[in-house]
N, C-alpha and C positions, 0 to 999 in steps of 0.2 A: 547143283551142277556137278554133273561124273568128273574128277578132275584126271581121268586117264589122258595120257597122251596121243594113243594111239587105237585105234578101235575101231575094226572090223563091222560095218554094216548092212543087214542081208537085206536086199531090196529085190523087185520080182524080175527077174532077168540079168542080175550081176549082185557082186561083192563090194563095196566100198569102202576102203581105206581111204579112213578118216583119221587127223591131227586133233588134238585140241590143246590152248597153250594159254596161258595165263588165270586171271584172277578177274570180274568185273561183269559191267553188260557185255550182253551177248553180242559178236557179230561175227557173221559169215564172209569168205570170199570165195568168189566162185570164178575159176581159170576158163580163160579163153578155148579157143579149138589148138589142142595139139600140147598144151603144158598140164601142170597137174598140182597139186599142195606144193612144189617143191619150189615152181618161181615167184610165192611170197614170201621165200625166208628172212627176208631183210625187211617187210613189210611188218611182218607177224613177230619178228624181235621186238621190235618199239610197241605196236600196236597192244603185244600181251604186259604192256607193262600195266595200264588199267583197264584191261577190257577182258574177257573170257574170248579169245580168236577160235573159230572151228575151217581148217581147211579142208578138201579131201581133193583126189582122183576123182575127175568123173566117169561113166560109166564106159567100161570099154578101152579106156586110159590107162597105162603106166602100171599101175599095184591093184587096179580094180577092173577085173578078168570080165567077161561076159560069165554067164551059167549056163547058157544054154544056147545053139544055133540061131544067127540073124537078130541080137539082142536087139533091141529097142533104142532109138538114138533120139527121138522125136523130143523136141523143145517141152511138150506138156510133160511127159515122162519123166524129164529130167530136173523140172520143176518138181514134180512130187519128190524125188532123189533128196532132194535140199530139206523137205518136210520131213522123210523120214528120219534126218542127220538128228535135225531137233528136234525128235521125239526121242534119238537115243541117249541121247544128252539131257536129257528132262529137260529141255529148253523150250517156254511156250511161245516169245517170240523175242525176234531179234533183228540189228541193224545187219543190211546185207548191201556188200559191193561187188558187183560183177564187170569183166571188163571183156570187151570183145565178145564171144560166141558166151558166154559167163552173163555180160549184159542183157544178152535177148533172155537169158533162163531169167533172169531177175524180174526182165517187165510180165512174164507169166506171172509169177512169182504173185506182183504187185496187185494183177488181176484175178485169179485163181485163187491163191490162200491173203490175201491180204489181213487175217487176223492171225495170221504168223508173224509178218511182219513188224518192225517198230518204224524204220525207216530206210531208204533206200539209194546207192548211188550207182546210176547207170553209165557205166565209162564205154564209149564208144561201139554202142551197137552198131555192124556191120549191115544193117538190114537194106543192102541195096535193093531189094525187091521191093524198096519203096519209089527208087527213081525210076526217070524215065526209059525205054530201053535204050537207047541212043544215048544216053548220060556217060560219059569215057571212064568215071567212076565204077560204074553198074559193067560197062564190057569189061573192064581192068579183071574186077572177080569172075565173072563167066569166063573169060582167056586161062586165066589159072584153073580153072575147075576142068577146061576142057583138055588141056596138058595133062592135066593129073591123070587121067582116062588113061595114056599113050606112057607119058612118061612123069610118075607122081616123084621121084626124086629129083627133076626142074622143077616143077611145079613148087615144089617145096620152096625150091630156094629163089623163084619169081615171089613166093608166100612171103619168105623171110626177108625177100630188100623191099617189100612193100610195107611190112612192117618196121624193118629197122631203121632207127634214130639217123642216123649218117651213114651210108656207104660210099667208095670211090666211083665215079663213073664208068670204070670198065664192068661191077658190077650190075650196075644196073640194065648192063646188053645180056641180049638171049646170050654172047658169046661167055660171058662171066657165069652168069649163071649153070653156065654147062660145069664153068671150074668149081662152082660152089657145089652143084651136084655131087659133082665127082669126089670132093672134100668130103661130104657128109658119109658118102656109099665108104669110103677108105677110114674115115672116124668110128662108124657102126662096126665096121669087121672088126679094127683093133680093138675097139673098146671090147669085143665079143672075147677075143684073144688075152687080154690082159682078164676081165673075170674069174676065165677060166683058171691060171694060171696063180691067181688071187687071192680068189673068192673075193674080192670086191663089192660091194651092188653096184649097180647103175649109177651112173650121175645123172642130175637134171635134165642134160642135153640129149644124153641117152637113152634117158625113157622118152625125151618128149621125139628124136630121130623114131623110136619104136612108134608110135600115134601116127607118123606119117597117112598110113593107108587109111584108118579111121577118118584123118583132118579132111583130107582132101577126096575120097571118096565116097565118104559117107556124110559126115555131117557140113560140110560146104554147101552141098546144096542141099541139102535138108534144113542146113539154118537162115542159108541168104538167099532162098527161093523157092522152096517149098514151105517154109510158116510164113504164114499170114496173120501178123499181132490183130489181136481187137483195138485199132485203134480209139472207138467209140468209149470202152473199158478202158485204157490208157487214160483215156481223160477225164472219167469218171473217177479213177481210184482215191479212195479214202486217205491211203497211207502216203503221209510225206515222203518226196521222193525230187532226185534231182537228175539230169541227165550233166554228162562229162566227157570234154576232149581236151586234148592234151595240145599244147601251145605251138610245139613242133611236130601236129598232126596236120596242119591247113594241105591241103592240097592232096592230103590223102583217101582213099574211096571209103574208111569208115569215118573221117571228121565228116563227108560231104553225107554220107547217109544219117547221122546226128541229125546234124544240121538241117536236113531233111524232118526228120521224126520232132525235130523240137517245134519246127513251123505248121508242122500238123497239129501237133497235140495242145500247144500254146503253152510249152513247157521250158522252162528257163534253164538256160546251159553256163554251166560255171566251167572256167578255163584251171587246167590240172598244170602243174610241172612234166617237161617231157614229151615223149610221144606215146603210143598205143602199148609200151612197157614203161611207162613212166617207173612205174612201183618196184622195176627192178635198177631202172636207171639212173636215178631221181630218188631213191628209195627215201630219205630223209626227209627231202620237200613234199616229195607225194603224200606220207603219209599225213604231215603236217596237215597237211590242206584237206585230207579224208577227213581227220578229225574235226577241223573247222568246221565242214559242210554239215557233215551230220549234227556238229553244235548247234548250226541256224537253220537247220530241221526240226531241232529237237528243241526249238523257242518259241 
């Protein structure tokens, strides 16, 4: 195992900044739509203390630029992304958890290179293109997709109180979210401001406010309506694997698409600490619980 930290990998239509931390078996996590290496830090603390962790940017994201015009965002592509990390890592296979747009690359993952794999934990695929269209779940994500079109800095922040653990009720109206907007547009400037003035990097929030236009106009519906999982393959796959929703997920349009995808596949759903950022919220019990599952995967 390279025990670099940090490590630049050339893939065919982008760059990838890549992490690696610790000592042990391998495993991967792979960030939802819109974050990057940087919202496991608290996961990959604990996690590297017996494990070798690899996180990165994915392609398009934050420290990993395109190369070339119209890069490539498509789920299979960014499965191969994952394969090439452990190939530069002499890693021939490993545990891998994805959560959100992260999970859908995982179940390629499962199907496609399954002798990469060791084991797997799929945390909240968003894949409403498995419900019905009339599902309020399934229009929840098409309403945000179609915002983002007109106005992607609401859009964002309909994205983020659907995602966030607890917000007030005012945010939750179209009228809050215009304040959330406007917060994010007045964070990005200064933050732009204070770099300069710096030389800083980015904070987390900052790279992931930068993603905006990638999350929500390109791979939103490329992830939750243009792929189409095998789910034939899903059910077939060799390598142990588990799907995951997070406890203060219910009622949200990725627990109901899970919950969906586990009644198809006949695939059993263990419940996480947290909601759809459990692992930054929850950081302690989540991981807790990752290493559990993958224990009673790995028996």
């Amino acid at each position: 195992m390279d025990g670099g930290r940090v490590r630049i990998v050339d893939v065919p239509g982008a760059r990838l900044h890549t992490e690696c931390v610790g000592e042990g078996p391998a495993l991967v996590l792979i960030a939802g739509g819109g974050g990057d290496a940087g919202i496991f830090a608290d996961a990959v603390a604990m996690l590297g203390r017996d494990r070798t962790v690899m996180t990165f940017d994915r392609r398009g994201n934050s420290r990993s630029p395109f190369t070339g015009a119209g890069g490539a965002i498509d789920v299979t592509t960014q499965a191969s992304d994952v394969v090439a990390i452990l190939d530069a890592y002499g890693v021939e296979r490993a545990e891998v958890f994805g959560s959100s747009g992260g999970a859908i690359i995982v179940l390629e993952l499962l199907t496609r290179y399954p002798d990469r794999v060791h084991a797997a934990v799929v945390h909240e695929p968003p894949l409403v293109q498995l419900l019905e269209p009339d599902d309020p779940a399934r229009q929840e994500i098409e309403r945000i997709g179609e915002l983002a079109v007109r106005h992607p800095m609401r859009a964002f922040a309909a994205f983020g109180v659907m995602t966030a653990p607890q917000l007030p009720r005012l945010f939750r109206s179209s009228i809050g979210q215009v304040v959330l907007a406007a917060g994010a547009r007045a964070g990005l400037a200064a933050g732009s401001v204070v770099r300069r003035v710096t030389g800083r990097a980015p904070s987390v929030m900052t790279r992931m406010l930068g993603n905006i236009d990638l999350l929500l106009r390109r791979e939103l519906p490329c992830f939750c309506f243009d792929y189409r999982p095998d789910l034939d393959a899903v059910r077939a796959a060799a390598v142990p694997w588990r799907l995951a929703v997070g406890r203060d997920s219910v009622g949200r349009p990725y627990y109901a698409a899970t919950e969906k995808l586990s009644r198809e596949v006949g695939a059993i759903c263990s419940v996480f600490p947290g909601g759809h950022t459990g692992y930054q919220t929850h950081a302690t019990e989540f991981t807790a619980r990752l290493v559990e599952v993958f224990g009673e995967l790995d028996s």
